[in-house]
C-alpha positions as CSV (number, residue, x, y, z in Angstrom):
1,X,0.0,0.0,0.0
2,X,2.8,2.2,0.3
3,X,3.0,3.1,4.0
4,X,4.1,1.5,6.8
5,X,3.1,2.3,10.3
6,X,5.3,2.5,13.2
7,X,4.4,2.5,16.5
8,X,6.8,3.4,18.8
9,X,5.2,1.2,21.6
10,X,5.3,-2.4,19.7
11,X,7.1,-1.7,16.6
12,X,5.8,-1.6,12.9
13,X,2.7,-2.7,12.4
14,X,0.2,-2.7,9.5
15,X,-2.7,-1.1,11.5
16,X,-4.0,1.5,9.5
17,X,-5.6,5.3,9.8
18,X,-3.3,5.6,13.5
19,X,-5.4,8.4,15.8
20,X,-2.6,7.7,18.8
21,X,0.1,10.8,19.0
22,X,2.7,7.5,19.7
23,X,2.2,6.5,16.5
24,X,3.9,7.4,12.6
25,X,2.8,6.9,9.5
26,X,5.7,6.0,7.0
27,X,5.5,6.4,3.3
28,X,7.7,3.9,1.8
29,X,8.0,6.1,-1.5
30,X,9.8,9.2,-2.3
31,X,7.9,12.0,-3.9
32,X,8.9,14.0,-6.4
33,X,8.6,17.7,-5.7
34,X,8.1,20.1,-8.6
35,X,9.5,23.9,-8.7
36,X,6.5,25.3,-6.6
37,X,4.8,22.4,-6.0
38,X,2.9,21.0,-2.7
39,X,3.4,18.1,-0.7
40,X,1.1,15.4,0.2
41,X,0.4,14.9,3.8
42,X,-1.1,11.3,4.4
43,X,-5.0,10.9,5.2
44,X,-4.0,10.4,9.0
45,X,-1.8,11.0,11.8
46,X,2.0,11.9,12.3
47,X,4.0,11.0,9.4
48,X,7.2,10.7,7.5
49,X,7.4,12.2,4.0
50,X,10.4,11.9,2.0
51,X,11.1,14.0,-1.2
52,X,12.8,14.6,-4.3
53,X,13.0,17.9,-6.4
54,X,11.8,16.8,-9.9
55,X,14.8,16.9,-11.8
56,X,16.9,19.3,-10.0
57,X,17.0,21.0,-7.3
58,X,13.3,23.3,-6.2
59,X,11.8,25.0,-4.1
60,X,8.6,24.2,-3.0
61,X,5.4,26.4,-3.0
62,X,5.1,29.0,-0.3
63,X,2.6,26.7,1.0
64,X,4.0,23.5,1.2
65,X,1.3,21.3,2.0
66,X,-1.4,22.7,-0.1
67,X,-4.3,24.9,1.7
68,X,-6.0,21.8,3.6
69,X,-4.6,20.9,7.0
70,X,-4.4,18.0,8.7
71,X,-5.1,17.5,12.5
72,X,-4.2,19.9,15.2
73,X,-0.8,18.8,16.9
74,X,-0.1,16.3,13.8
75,X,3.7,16.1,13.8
76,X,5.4,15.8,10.4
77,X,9.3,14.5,9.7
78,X,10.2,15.5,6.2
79,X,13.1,14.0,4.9
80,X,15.4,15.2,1.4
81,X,16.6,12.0,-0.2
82,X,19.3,13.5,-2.8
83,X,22.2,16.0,-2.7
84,X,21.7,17.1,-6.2
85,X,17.4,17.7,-6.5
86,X,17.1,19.3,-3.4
87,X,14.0,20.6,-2.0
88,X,13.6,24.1,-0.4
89,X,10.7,25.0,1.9
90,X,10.7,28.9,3.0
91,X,9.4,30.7,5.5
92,X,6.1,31.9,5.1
93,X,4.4,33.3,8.3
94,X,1.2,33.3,6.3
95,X,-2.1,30.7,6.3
96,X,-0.7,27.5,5.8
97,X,2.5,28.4,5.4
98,X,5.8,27.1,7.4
99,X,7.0,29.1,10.5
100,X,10.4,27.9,10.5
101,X,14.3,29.3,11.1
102,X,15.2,30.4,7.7
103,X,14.9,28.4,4.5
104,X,15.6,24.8,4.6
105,X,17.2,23.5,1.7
106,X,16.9,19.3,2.3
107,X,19.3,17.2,0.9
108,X,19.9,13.4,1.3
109,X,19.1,12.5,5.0
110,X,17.7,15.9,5.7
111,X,14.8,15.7,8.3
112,X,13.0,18.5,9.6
113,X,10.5,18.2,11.9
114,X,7.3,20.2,11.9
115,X,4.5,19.9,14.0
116,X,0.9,21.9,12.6
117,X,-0.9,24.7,14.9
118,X,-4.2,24.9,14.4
119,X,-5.1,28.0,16.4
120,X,-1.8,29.9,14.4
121,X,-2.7,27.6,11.0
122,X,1.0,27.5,10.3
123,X,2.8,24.5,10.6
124,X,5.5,25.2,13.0
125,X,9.2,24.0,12.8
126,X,10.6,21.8,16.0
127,X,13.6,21.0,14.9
128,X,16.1,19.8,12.0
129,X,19.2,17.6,12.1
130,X,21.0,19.6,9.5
């Protein structure tokens, strides 16, 4: 199906549509990011997006994730998986936008963690590794 889930209690599992905060939602594939294109957030739950620029490096829209948000506290880990099509996400302390430290450009093994506010409707950054 293309995700995995993985709950940090027991391990992966193949429950589906997780509504526990312990619980990820892995998708197994890389997506491809277009210059000013949006992300897909899975139907449910924290998650674990990896992404691609689309033939070179981008940077993604000024709304990331597209104008329809998931839950309030869903945390998101979105990880670059090449050096060479990188994927930028800016700051945008706007509607749906990212309220993070400065540009992130993410390259192979490139996480950033976000987690969405619903009261702020920005997704907020919590950290990065890079």
């Amino acid at each position: 199906m293309g995700k995995r889930v993985l709950d940090f209690a027991d391990g992966f599992s193949s429950a589906s549509a997780p509504s526990t905060l312990g619980v990820v939602t892995v998708n197994n594939s890389i997506e491809s990011i277009s210059a000013s294109g949006t992300i897909t957030l899975l139907s449910a739950g924290n998650q674990m997006l990896r992404v691609v620029g689309d033939g070179g490096a981008v940077t993604a829209s000024s709304t990331p994730f597209g104008t329809t948000p998931p839950s309030d506290g869903t945390i998101i880990y979105l990880m670059g998986t090449s050096d060479t099509n990188t994927v930028t996400v800016s700051f945008n302390d706007a509607a749906d936008g990212l309220y993070i430290n400065g540009d992130a450009v993410l390259g192979k093994y490139h996480v950033l963690t976000l987690i969405y506010e619903e009261n702020a409707d920005r997704y907020i950054e919590i950290s990065r590794n890079f």
